[in-house]
N, C-alpha and C positions, 0 to 999 in steps of 0.2 A: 308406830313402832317399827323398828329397823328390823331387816331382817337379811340375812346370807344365804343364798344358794352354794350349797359345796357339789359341784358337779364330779362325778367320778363316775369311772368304769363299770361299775354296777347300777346306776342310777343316780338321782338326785337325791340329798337332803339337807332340808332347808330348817335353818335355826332363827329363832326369833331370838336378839340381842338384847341384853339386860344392861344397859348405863346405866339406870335407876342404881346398881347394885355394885358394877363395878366399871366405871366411867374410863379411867385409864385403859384397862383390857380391852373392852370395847372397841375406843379410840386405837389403838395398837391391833388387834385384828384387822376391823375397818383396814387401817391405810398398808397393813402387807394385802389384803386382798386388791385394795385398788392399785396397789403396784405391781400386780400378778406373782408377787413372793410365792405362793402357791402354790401355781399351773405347775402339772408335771411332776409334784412330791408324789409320794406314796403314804399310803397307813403302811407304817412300817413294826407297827406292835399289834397282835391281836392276841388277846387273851379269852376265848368262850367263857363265857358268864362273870365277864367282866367288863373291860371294854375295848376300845379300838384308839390307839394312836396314830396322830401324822403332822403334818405341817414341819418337816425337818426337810432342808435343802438339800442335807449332804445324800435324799434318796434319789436326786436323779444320777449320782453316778452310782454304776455299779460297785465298790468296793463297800460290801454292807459291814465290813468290821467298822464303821464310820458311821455308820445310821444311828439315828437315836440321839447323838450328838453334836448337831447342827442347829443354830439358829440365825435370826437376822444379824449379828455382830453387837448387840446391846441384852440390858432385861429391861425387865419390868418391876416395880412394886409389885407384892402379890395385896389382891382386894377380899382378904378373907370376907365373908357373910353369911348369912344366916341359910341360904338355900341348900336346901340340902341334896347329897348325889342318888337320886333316883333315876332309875330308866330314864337316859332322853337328854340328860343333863350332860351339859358342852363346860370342860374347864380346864385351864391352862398346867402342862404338865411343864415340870422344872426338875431342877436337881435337890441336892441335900436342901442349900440354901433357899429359904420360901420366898425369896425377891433376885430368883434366876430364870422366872421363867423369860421367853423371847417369842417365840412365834409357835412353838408345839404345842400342841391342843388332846385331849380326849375324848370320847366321846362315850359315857357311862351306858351299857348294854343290861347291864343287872344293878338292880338298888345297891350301891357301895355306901352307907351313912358312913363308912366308918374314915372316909375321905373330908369328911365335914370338918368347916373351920380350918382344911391344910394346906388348899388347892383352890386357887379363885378361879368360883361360876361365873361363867361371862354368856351363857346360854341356854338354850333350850330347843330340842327338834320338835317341830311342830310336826315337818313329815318326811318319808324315809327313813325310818327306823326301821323297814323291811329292808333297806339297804344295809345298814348297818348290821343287820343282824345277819345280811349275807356273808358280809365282811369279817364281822368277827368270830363267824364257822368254817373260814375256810381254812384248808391244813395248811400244816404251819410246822416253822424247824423247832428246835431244843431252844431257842433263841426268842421263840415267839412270832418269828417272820415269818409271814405268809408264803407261800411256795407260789403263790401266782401273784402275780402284781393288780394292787386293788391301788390304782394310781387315783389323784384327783386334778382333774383334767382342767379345772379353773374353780374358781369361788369368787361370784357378782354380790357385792350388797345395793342393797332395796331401802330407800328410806322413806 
């Protein structure tokens, strides 16, 4: 089984990758991580008892009226499925349209079912959810942005 190390400023946390479920996502994580898309973003949304976003380019420069809406320059399909958003669950965050997502990801902190079927799961943390859950306490503006920078500093996948 494949699996991602998201290295960042607080710690590691590493997700075991679902192709079984959603093959495209997969494949599109995979190869922005092997391109270092990555290195240097930020979780640029943290919502407490919810979850934590990041993987948007536009967070390494400072102008954050721009955060949030950054990706690699294409989308993706979304790979709706049956898994559902429980603690722990890694899936790809878009706009209105359900086949925009691009490279922004989430990472679910509190069971959200109510995400199911809208948002394609492309994963699962096996460990570091003590990171995560650093992450998405820490204070944060009107906006949802973290007041300290929770950068991630690369993400290696493992097959």
């Amino acid at each position: 089984m494949a699996s991602a190390t998201i290295e960042t400023s607080f710690g590691n946390i590493i997700l075991e990758l679902s192709p079984n479920i959603a093959p495209e996502t997969v494949r599109n994580f995979t190869n922005l991580a092997k391109s270092n898309f990555y290195d240097g973003t930020l979780f640029h949304r943290v919502i407490p008892g919810f979850m934590i976003q990041g993987g948007d380019p536009n967070t390494k420069k400072p102008d954050k009226s721009k955060w949030g809406m950054g990706g690699p320059g294409y989308t993706i399909k979304a790979e709706f499925n049956s898994k559902s958003h429980l603690r722990g669950i890694v899936s790809m965050a878009r706009a209105t349209d359900p086949n925009s997502a691009g490279s922004q990801f989430f990472i679910v902190t509190t069971d959200s079912t109510f995400l199911d079927k809208q948002y394609t799961v492309f994963a699962e943390v096996t460990k570091g959810m003590d990171v995560a859950d650093k992450i998405v306490n820490l204070p944060r503006d009107k906006n949802d942005r973290p007041n300290q920078e929770a950068k991630i500093l690369r993400v290696t996948i493992s097959e």
